[in-house]
N, C-alpha and C positions, 0 to 999 in steps of 0.2 A: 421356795425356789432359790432362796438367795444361798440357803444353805448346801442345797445341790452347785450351785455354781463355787463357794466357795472351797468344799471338797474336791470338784475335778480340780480347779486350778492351785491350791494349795499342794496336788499330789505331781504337779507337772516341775514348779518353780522349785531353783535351789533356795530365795529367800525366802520363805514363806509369811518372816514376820512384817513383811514391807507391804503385805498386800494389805488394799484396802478396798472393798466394796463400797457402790453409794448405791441404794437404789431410791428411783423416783418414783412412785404411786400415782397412777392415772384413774379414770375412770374403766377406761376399758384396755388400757395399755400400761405397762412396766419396762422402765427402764434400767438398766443395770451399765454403773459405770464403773469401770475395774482398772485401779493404780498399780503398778506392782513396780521392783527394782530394774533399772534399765538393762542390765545381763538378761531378765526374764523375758523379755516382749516376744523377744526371738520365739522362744521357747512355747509361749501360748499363741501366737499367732500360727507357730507351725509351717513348714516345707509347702509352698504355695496357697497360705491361708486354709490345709486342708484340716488342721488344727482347731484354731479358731471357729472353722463351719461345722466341724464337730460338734461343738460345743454349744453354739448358736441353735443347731436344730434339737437337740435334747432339751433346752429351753424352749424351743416355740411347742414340742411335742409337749411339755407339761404346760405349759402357758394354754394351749389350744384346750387340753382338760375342766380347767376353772374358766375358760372364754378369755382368757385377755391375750392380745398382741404383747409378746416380749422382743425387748431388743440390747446387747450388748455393744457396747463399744468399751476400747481399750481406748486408756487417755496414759500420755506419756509424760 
């Protein structure tokens, strides 16, 4: 998963060497917390979060496959 997320948002941001991925490992939940350079936030969050929820629901769709809740958040 973490690879699919870092694919769409590496393909969105102009720096892509800024990003950083952290994920947390739960028992039945994954978290995903994503750095990236301040020009980019804009950019992954997208024209009314429609970006971001984009991105969010193709994670829960494969997250819902292996059974775990996935969750994104953008930390600045």
């Amino acid at each position: 998963m973490k690879e699919l997320l870092e694919h769409l948002v590496k393909s969105l941001v102009d720096h892509p060497g800024d990003l950083r991925i952290a994920e947390i490992e739960g028992e039945k939940t994954a978290l995903f917390e994503l750095r990236c350079h301040s020009e980019d936030v804009g950019k992954i969050i997208g024209k009314g979060g429609k970006t971001i929820g984009a991105i969010r629901m193709l994670l829960t769709t494969v997250g819902a496959r292996t059974g775990k809740r996935v969750l994104l958040e953008v930390v600045e």
